[in-house]
Every structure is written in structure tokens, then in C-alpha cells.
N, C-alpha and C positions, 0 to 999 in steps of 0.2 A: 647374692642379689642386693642385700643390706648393705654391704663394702662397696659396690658396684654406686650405687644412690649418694654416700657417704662420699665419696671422689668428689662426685658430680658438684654437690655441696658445696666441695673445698674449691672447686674450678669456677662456679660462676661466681665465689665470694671475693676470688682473686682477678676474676674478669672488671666486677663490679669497684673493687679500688682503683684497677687500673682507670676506668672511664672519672671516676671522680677526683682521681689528680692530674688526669690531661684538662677536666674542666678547669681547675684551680689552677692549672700553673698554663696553659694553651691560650688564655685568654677566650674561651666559645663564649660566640653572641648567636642568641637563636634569630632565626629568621625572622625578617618585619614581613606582619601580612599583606598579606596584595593588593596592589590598590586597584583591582577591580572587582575585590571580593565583593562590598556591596554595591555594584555598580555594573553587572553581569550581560552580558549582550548575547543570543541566541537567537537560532532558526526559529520558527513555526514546528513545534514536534506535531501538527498535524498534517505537516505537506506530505501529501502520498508520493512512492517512489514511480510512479508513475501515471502521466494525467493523459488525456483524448482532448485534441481542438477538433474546431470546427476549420472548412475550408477556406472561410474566409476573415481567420480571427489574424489578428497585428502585433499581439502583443501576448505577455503571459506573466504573472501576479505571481512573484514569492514576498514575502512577511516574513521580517528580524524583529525581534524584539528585546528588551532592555526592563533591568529593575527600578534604576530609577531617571524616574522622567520626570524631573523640573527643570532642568533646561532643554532648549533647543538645542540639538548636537547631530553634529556630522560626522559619519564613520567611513571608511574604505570599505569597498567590496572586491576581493578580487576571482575571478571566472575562470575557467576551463572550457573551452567553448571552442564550435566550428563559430569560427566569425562571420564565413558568410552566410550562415544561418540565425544568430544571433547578437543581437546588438545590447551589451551590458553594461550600463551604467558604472564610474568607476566608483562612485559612492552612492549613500543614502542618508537624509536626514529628518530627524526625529524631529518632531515640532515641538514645543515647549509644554509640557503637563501629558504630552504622548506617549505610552508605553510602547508601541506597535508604530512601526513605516514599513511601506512597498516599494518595493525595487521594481521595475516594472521595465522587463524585457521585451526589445523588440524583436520582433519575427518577421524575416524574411519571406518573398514571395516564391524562394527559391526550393519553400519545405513541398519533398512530395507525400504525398497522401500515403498512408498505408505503410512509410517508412520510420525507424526509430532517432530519434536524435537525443543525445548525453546530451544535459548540463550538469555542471560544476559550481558549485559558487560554498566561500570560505572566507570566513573571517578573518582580522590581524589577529595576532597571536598577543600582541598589549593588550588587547581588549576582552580576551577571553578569559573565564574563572579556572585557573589551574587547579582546582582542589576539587575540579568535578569530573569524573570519569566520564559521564556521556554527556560534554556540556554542548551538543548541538550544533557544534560549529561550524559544523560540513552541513550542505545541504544537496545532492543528488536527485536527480529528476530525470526522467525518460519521457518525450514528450512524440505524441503522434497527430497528422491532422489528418482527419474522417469526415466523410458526409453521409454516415449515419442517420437517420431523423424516424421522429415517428411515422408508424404508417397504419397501426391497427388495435385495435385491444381487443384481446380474447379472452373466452372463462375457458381458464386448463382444468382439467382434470388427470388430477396426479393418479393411478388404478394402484401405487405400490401403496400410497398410501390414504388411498381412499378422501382424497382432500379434494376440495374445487378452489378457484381465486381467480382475480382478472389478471390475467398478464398482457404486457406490452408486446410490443413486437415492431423493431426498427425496420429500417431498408435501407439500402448503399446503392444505389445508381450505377458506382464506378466498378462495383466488385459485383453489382447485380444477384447479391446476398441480404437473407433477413438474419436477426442477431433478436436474442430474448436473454435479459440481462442476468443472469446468476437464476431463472426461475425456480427452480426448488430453493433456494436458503429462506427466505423469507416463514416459507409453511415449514420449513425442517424447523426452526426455532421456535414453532408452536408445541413443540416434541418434547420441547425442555424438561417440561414439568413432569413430566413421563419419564424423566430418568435417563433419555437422550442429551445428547451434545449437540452444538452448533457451527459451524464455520462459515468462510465465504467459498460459495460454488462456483464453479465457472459459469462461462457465458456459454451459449447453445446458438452458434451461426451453422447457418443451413442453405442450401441452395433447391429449389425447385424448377425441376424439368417442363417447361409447357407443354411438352406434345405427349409425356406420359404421365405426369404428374408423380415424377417418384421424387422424394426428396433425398438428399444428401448433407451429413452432415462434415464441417469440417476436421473435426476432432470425433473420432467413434468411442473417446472415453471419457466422460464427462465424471467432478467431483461435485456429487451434489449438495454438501455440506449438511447432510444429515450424519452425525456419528452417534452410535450403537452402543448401547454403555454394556454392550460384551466382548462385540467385534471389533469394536472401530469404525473409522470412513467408511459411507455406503459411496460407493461405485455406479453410473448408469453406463454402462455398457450396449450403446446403436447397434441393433439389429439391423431395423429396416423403416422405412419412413413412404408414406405417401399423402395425398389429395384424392381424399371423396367426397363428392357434395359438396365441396367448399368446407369441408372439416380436414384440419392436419392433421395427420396419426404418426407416433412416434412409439414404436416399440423398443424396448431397454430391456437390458436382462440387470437385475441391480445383486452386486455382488460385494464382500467384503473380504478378507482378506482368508478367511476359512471355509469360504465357498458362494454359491450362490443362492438368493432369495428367490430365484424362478425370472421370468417372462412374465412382463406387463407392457399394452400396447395404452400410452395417454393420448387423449384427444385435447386440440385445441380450437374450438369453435369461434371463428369470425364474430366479436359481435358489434364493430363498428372499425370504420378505415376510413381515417382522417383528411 
């Protein structure tokens, strides 16, 4: 093993001449640094990978940003886009003492509701910092237009876990569905301190029957963004749903990944409709 090591020795000390007399006799010149190293251009690292319009919006707001901003400067944008859904600005410019400009996309009347549409949009390659691995330069967006709107706020009561809170509660006209936003994440991160984890839940769209009052949900397995610092993800698993009295009940079996926590039926009580 000793003789083994000893080789080894003698081969990188002959590697290491060889490189020090191609310097000396090859003429190397190390690389000049970049001229956009301090002068760096990027997306918005908070644009979500996908946003919700309204029916009647025109337009849709992304933010590039820049390190240094004492001049006014104009940059290129270039898109990826259905065109006749999107109308993209071929550049953007920074106003003078500005770190932040908006590009500002127009939107077709041609978008339908309830459908997904890609955008694309990237930087020139002059203007970006090569010496950063995620330097932000792509920006991807999934965009949808909903009419959505409020319609009620209710006090839930979670029974798994013994919580109450006002929750919202939308309504869609066109899908003739109500939607209640992520409702358990909020109370699951009350958990924390408890030794619990947090995430983002999904959303809980639901449809109600008039003539029987049973509800339905779209998705029968909901993540509710409480995690279990044994198990993992808790799971609401829709049983069954209905309309008594003007109270919704939504029964859930909440389960993790090593079984289940039982049947819990939550109620959400009407306490004003907008």
C-alpha cells in the first residue's frame, strides 16, 4: 500500500512539471473577468411558477432586475410564447438609480378560463453573470384566467385537530364550484412548535348538489400540509360531504404513509356571504 502511495507521489510531481513548463514555454494568459460580473441582470427569484388572472385582466407583470443601477439602460427580452395569446415586449428599460423594471405582457382576449398557457421569457447571454450556477435567467410561468371571487367566510373547525379559524370560501359562476384556499396549512403551522412540520396544502374545490345537498369534492385526496415528525405528510382522505342547516360537513379519514389517524367529520359554519 506504502509503494502503491509512493508511485502516486512520483506521478503527480511529474504531472505538476509538466503543467509548469507548458506555462513557461505556451505562453498562458489567464482569463479576463467578465464584464458583467459586477453589473448582473436577473429574473425576480420570487415569481411563482405559476399565477391565476382574473377574467378581465390585459395584462401580466414580470420584474428583471440588475446590480448596478446608475444609469438608465436598455436590455433585450427574448419570449417563448403562443403570440396570439401574448404580446411581449422586445426589450425593457431600467430608469437611472433603478435596480428593478417591468416587462409588462399583454394578454389576449383570446385566453380561455380554466386553460393553462406557458410563458417563456430569457435573457441575452452578454448580459448574464457566468460564474453563477442559478443566475435566474430563464423565467417560466404558467398562467390561468378564473372568476373565482369571494363569496363567504366561515369558522372551520378542523375535529383531527381540534382547531377552529375563519376560513374563506370562493365561488366560480362558470364551473359553478366553491374553492377554500390551502385551509388546513395556515393551523398546521401552528404545530411547529410541537415538533411538527409545515408545507403548502392544496386547495379543497367542491361542488354542492341543490336538490340533495351532498357535496363533492374534486380531488378525494387532499395534502394538508401538516407533517408529523414520525410519519410524514398527513393526508385528508374525502369520505363523504354534505349541507345541514346551512352547515358544510366534510368527513376525511387523515392518513400517513404507515396508516391511518381514524375518521374525522369538519364542519364549516356560514358566518357571513359577501
Amino acid at each position: 500500500m506504502k509503494k502503491l502511495f509512493k508511485n502516486s507521489y512520483i506521478a503527480l510531481a511529474v504531472l505538476a512539471l509538466g503543467f509548469s513548463a507548458c506555462t513557461d514555454e505556451c505562453g498562458y494568459t489567464p482569463a479576463k473577468p467578465s464584464a458583467v460580473e459586477t453589473n448582473d441582470y436577473y429574473f425576480d427569484a420570487t415569481q411563482p411558477a405559476s399565477d391565476l388572472l382574473g377574467l378581465t385582466d390585459t395584462v401580466y407583470t414580470v420584474t428583471v432586475e440588475r446590480v448596478n443601477a446608475a444609469e438608465e439602460e436598455t436590455i433585450s427580452i427574448y419570449a417563448v410564447a403562443d403570440e396570439e395569446i401574448f404580446t411581449v415586449p422586445a426589450n425593457v428599460t431600467f430608469a437611472a438609480g433603478e435596480k428593478t423594471a417591468n416587462i409588462v405582457i399583454g394578454l389576449s382576449e383570446k385566453m380561455e378560463p380554466f386553460k393553462n398557457y406557458k410563458l417563456k421569457l430569457s435573457l441575452p447571454m452578454e448580459i448574464i453573470n457566468p460564474y453563477k450556477t442559478d443566475n435566474n435567467s430563464v423565467c417560466v410561468v404558467t398562467l390561468m384566467k378564473e372568476d373565482y371571487k369571494p363569496y363567504a367566510k366561515g369558522i372551520y373547525t378542523w375535529n383531527f385537530l381540534g382547531l377552529q379559524y375563519y376560513q374563506e370560501i370562493e365561488y366560480s359562476e362558470l364551473l359553478n364550484k366553491y374553492r377554500m384556499i390551502a385551509p388546513f396549512s395556515t393551523p398546521a403551522s401552528a404545530y411547529v412548535s410541537a415538533g411538527y412540520g409545515a408545507e403548502q396544502g392544496d386547495n379543497v374545490v367542491f361542488a354542492i348538489n341543490e336538490e340533495t345537498g351532498e357535496i363533492t369534492l374534486d380531488n378525494v385526496t387532499i395534502l394538508s400540509g401538516l407533517i408529523h415528525p414520525s410519519y410524514g405528510s398527513v393526508t385528508a382522505n374525502f369520505e363523504a360531504g354534505a349541507v345541514q342547516d346551512g352547515v358544510l360537513l366534510f368527513q376525511y379519514k387523515w392518513t400517513v404513509a404507515a396508516g391511518s389517524f381514524g375518521s374525522f367529520v369538519d364542519q364549516v359554519e356560514i358566518a357571513e356571504i359577501y
